[in-house]
Backbone as CSV, one residue per row, in Angstrom:
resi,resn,N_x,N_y,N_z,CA_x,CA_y,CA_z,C_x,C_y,C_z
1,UNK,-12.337,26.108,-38.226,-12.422,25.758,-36.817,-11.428,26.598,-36.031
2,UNK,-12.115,27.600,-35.408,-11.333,28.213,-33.995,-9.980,27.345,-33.377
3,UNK,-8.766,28.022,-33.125,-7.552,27.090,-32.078,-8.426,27.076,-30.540
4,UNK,-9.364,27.976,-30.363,-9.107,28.086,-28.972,-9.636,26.926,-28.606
5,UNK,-11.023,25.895,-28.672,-11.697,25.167,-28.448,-10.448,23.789,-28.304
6,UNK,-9.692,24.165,-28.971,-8.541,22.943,-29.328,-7.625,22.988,-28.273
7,UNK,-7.188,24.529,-27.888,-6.297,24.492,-26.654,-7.232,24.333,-25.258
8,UNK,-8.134,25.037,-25.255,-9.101,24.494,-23.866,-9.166,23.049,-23.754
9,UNK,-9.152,21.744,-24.833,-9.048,20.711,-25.267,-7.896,20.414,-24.556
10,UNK,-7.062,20.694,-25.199,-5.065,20.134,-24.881,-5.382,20.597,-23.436
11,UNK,-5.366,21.889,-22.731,-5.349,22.369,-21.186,-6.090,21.377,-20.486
12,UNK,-7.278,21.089,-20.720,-7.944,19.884,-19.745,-7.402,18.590,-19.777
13,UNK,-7.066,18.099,-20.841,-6.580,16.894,-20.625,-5.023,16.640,-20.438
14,UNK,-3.926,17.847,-20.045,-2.798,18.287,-19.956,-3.023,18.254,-18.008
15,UNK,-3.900,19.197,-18.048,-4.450,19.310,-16.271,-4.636,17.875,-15.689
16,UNK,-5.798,17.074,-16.394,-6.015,16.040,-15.969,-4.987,14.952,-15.221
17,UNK,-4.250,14.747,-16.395,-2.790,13.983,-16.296,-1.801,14.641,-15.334
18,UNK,-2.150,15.654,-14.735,-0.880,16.311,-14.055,-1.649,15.950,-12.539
19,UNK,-2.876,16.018,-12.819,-3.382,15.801,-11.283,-3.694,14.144,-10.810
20,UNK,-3.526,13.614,-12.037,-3.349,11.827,-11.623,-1.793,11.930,-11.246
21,UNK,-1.051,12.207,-11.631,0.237,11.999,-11.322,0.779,12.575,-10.150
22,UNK,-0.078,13.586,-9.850,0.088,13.974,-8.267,-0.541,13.145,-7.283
23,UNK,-1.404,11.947,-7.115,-2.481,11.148,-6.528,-1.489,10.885,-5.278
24,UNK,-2.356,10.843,-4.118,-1.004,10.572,-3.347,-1.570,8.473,-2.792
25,UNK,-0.447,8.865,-1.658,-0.669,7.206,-1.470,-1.789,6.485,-0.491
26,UNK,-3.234,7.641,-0.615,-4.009,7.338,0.400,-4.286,5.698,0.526
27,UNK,-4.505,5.018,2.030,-5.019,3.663,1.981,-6.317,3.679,1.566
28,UNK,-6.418,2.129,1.121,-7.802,2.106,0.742,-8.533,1.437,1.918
29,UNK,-9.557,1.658,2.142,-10.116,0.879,3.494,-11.506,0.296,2.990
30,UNK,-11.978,-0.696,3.863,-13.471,-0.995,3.395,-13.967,-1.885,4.722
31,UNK,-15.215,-1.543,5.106,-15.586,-2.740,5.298,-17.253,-2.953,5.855
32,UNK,-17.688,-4.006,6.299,-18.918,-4.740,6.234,-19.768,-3.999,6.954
33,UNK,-20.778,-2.963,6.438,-21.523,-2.092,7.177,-22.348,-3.066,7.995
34,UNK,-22.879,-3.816,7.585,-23.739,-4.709,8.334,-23.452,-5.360,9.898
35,UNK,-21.964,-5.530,9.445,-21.492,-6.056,10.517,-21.875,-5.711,12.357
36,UNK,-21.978,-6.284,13.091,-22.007,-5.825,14.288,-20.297,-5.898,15.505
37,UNK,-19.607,-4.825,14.670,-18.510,-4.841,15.771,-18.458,-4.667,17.177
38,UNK,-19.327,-4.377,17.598,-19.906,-3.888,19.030,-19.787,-5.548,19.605
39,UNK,-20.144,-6.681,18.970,-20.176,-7.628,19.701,-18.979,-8.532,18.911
40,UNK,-17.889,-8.275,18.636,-16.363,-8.580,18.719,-15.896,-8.262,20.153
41,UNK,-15.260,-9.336,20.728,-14.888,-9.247,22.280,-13.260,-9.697,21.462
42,UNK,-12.949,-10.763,20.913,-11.584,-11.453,20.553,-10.855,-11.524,19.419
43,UNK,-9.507,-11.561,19.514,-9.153,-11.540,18.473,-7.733,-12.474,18.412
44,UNK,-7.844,-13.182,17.179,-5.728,-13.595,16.923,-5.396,-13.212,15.953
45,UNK,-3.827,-12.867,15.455,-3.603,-12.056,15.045,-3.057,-13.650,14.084
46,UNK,-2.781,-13.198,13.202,-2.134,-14.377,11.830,-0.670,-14.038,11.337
47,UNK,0.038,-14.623,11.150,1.132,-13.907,10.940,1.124,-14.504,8.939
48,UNK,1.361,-14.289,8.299,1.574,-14.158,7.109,2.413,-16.077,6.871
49,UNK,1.627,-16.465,5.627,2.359,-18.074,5.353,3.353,-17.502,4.473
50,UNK,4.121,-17.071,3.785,5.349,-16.793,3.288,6.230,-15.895,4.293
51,UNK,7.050,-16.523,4.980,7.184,-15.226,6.322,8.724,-14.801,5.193
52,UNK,9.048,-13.547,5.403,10.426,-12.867,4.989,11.282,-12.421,6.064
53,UNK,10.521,-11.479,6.849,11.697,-11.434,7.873,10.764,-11.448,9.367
54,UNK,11.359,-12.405,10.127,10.038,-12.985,11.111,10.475,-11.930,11.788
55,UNK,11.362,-10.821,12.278,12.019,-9.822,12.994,10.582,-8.734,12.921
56,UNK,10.571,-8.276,11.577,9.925,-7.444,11.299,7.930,-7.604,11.303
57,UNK,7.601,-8.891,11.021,6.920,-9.276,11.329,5.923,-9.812,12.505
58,UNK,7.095,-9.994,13.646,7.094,-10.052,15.034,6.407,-8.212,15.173
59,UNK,6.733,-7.705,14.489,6.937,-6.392,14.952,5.570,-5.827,14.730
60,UNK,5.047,-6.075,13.548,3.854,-6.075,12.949,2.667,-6.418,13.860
61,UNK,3.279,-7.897,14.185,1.952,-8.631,15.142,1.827,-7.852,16.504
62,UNK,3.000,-7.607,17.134,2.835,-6.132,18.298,1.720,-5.047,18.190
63,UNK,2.033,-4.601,16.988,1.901,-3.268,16.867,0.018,-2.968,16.361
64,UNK,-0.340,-4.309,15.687,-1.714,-4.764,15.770,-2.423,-5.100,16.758
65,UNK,-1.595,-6.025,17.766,-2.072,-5.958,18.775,-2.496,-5.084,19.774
66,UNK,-1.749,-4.187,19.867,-1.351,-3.198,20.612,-3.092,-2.000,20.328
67,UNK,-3.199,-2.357,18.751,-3.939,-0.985,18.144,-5.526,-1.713,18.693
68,UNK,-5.316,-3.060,18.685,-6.849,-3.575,18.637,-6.949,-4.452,20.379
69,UNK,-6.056,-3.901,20.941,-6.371,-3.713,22.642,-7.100,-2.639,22.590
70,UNK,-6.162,-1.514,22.261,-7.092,-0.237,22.461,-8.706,0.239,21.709
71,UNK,-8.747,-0.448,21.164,-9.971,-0.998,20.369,-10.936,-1.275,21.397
72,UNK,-10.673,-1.854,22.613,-11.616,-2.962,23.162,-11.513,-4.485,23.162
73,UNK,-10.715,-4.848,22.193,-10.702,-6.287,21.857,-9.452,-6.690,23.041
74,UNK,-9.659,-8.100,23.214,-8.578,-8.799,23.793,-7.771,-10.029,23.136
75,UNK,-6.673,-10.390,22.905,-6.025,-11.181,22.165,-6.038,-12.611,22.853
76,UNK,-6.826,-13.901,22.265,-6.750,-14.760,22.395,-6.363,-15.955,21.941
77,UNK,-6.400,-17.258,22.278,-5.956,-18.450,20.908,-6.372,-18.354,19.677
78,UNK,-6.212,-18.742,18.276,-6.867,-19.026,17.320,-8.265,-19.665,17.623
79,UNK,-8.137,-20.743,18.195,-9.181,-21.419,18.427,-10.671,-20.896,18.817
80,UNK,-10.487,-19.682,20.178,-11.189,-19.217,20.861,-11.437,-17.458,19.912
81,UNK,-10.946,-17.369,19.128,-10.851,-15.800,18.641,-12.257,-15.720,18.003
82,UNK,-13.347,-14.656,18.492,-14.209,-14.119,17.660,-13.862,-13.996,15.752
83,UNK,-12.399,-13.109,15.793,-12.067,-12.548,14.360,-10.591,-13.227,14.400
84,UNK,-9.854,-13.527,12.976,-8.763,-13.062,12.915,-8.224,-11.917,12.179
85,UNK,-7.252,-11.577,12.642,-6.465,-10.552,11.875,-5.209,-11.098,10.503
86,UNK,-5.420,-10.968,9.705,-4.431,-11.463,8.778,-3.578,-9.917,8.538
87,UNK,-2.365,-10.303,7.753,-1.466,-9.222,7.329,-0.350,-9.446,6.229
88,UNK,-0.504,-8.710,5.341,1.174,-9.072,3.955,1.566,-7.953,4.184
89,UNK,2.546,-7.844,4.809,3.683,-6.588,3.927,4.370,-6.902,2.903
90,UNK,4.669,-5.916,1.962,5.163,-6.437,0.833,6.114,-5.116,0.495
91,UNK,6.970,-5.216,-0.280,8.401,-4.246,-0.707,8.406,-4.089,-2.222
92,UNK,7.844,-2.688,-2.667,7.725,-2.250,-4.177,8.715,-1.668,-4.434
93,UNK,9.322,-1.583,-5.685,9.962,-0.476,-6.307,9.376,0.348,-7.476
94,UNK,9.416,1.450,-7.279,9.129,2.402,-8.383,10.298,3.222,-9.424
95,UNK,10.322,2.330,-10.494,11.555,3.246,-11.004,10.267,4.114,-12.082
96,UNK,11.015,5.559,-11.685,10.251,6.480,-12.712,11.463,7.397,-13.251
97,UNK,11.777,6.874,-14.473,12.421,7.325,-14.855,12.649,7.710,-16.635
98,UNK,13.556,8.310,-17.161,13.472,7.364,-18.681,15.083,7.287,-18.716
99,UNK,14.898,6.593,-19.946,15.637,5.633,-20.393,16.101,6.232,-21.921
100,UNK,17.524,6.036,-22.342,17.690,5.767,-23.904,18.182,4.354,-24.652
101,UNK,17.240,3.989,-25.247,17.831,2.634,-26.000,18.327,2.979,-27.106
102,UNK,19.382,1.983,-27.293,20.122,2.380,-28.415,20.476,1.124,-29.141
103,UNK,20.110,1.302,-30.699,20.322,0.684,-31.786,20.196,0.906,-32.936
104,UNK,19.681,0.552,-33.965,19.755,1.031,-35.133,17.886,1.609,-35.694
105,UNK,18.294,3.031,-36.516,17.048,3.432,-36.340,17.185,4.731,-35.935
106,UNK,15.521,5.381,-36.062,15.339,6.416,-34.947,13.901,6.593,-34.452
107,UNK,13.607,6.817,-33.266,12.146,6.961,-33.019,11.425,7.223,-31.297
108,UNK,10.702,7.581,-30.988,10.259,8.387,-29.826,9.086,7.447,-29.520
109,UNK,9.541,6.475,-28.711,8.136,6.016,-28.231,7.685,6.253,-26.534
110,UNK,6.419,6.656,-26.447,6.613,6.719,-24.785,7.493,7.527,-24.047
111,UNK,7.336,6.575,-23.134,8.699,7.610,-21.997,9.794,7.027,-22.613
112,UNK,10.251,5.734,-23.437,11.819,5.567,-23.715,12.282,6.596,-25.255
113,UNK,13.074,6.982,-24.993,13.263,7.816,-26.420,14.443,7.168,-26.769
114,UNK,15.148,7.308,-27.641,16.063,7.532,-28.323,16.362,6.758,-29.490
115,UNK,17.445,6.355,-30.373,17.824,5.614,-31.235,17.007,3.743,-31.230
116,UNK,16.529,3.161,-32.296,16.141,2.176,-31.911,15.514,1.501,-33.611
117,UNK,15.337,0.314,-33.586,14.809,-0.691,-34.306,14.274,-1.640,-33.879
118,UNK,14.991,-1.863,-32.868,15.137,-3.355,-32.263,15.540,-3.465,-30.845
119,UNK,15.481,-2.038,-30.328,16.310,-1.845,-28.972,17.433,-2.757,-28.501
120,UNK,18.365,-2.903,-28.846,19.407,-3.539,-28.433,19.639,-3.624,-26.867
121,UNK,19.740,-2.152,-26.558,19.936,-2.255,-24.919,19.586,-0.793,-24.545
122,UNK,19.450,-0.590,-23.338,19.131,0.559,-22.747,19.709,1.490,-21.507
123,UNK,20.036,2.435,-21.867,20.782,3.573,-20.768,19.870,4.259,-19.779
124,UNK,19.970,3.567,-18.614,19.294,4.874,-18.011,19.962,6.102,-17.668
125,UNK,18.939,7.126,-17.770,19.575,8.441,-17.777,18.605,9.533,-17.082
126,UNK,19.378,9.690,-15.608,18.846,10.322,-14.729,17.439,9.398,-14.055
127,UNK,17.678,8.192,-13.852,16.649,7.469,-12.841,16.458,7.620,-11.925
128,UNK,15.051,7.590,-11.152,14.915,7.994,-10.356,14.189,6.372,-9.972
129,UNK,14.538,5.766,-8.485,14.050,4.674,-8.028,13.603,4.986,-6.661
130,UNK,12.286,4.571,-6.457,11.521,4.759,-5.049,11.333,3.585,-4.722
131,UNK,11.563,3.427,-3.352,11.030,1.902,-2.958,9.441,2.153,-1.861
132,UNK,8.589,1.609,-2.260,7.287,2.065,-1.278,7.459,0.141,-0.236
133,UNK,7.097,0.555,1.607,6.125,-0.763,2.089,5.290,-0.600,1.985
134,UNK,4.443,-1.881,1.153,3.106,-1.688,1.341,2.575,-3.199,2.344
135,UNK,1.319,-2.535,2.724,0.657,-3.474,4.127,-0.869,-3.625,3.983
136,UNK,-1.081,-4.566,4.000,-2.257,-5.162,3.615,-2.699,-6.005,5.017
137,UNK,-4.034,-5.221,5.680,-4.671,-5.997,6.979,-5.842,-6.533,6.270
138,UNK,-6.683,-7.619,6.861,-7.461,-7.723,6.750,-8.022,-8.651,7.929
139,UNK,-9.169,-8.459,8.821,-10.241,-9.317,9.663,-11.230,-9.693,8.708
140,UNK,-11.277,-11.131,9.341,-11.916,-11.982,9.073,-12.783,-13.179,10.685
141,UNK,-13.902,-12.864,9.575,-14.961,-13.908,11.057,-15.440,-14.702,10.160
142,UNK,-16.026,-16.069,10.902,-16.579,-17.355,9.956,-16.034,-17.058,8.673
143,UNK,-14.892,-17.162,7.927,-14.417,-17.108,7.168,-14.598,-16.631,5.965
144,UNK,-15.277,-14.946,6.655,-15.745,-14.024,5.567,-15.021,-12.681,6.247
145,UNK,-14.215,-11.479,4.913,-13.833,-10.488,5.709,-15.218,-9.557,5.978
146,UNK,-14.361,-9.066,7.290,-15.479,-7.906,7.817,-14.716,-6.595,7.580
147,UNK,-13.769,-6.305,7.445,-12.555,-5.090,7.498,-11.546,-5.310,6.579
148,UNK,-11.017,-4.636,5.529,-9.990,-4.779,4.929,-9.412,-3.056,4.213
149,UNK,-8.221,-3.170,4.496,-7.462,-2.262,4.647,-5.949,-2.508,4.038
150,UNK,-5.952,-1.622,2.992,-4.248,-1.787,2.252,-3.956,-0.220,2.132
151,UNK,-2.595,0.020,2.477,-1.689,1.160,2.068,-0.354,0.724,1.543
152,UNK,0.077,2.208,1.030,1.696,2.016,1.260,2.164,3.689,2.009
153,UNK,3.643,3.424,2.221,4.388,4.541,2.673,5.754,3.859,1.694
154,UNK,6.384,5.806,1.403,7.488,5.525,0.221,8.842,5.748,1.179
155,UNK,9.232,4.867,1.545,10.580,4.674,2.229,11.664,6.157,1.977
156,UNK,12.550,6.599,3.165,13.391,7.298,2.680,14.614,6.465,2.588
157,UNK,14.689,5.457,4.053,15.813,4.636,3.915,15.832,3.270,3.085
158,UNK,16.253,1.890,3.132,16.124,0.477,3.348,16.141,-0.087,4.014
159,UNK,16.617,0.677,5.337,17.214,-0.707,6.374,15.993,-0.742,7.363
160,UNK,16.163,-1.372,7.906,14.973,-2.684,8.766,14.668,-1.655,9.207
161,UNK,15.503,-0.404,10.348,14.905,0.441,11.536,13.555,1.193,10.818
162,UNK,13.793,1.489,9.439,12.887,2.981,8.601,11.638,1.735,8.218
163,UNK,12.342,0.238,8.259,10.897,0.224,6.806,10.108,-0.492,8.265
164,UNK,10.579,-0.500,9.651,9.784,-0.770,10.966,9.240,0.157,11.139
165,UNK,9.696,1.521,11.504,8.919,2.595,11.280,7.499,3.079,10.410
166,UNK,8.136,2.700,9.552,7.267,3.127,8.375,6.161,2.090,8.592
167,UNK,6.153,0.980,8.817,5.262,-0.433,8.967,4.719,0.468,10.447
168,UNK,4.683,0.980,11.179,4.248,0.957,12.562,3.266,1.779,12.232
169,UNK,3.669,3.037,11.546,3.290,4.214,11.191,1.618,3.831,10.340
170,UNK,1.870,2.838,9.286,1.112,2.698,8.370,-0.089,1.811,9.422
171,UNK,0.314,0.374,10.289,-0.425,-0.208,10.837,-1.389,0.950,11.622
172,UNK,-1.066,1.889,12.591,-2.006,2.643,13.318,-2.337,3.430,11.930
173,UNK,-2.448,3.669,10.777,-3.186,4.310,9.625,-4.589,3.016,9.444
174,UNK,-4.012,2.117,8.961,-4.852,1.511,8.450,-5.932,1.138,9.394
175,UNK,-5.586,0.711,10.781,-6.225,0.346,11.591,-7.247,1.746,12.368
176,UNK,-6.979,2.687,12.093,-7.725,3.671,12.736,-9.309,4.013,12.545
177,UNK,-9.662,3.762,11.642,-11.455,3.309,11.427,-11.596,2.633,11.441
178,UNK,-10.767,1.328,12.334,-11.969,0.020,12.730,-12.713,0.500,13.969
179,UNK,-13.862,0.115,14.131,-14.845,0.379,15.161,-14.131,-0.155,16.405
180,UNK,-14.156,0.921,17.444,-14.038,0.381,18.585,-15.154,-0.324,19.431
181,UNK,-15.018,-1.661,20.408,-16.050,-1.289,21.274,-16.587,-1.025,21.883
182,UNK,-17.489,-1.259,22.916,-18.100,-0.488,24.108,-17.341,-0.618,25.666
183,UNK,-16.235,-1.466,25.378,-15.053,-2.028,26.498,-13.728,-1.028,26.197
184,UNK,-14.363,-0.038,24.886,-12.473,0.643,24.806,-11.798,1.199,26.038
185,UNK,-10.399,1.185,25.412,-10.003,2.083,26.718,-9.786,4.039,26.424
């Protein structure tokens, strides 16, 4: 048996893995072709039942609002709302890194390498930790969604001003292919 068939082998599935690991953080969007958004006039916005920081969240409900005025829609009671708007932000960490555990033994598993039996405990060495917000919209009418929409953005800072930013940034993302209607501005 020829090497080459074997390295064209290793190269594709070497490529493969290099181009998943490049994937970036596109949102995912979806929603109800059927639907008739054209006759959405209203909307209330929901604020999240586990609230974390009502600051930032306040900020959220603005900034939705704001996107689905310009939409056409107008913001009304719960009661009276054609749709609501629901929303989670949520705060990930990504540690990508490796690690050496050390104990008795020797052996290479995965990304952790080093000494081991029983892994006693573990060194990180040269970690790298990302924190991503991620934001999750979704409308809902008669208590079925019509629109749903999740991203993230990978923080440079922590503090409230960047991950507001970053939340503002992402809301006019996610929200930008909802249908406007025939009242936009």
């Amino acid at each position: 048996m020829s090497s080459a068939p074997v390295r064209f082998f290793l190269f594709a599935v070497m490529s493969l893995m290099l181009l998943s690991g490049c994937a970036s953080n596109k949102p995912q969007i979806n929603m109800d072709e059927q639907q008739n958004f054209a006759a959405i006039k209203t909307f209330y916005v929901k604020s999240p039942l586990n609230s974390v920081n009502v600051t930032l969240e306040n900020q959220l409900e603005s900034a939705i609002t704001s996107i689905m005025r310009g939409k056409g829609l107008s913001p009304v009671a719960q009661a009276d709302a054609d749709i609501e708007v629901a929303f989670l932000p949520t705060t990930a960490r990504k540690q990508d890194g490796k690690s050496v555990s050390l104990g008795l033994g020797t052996g290479v598993f995965g990304r952790t390498t080093g000494i081991s039996l029983g892994s006693i405990f573990s060194v990180p060495v040269g970690e790298q930790v990302s924190e991503y917000q991620n934001l999750q919209i979704d409308v809902i009418k008669n208590g079925s969604f019509i629109y749903s929409a999740a991203g993230s953005a990978e923080l440079d800072a922590s503090d409230n001003i960047s991950v507001q930013r970053a939340l503002s940034d992402l809301v006019r993302e996610l929200l930008k292919p909802y249908p406007a209607t025939n009242n936009a501005q």
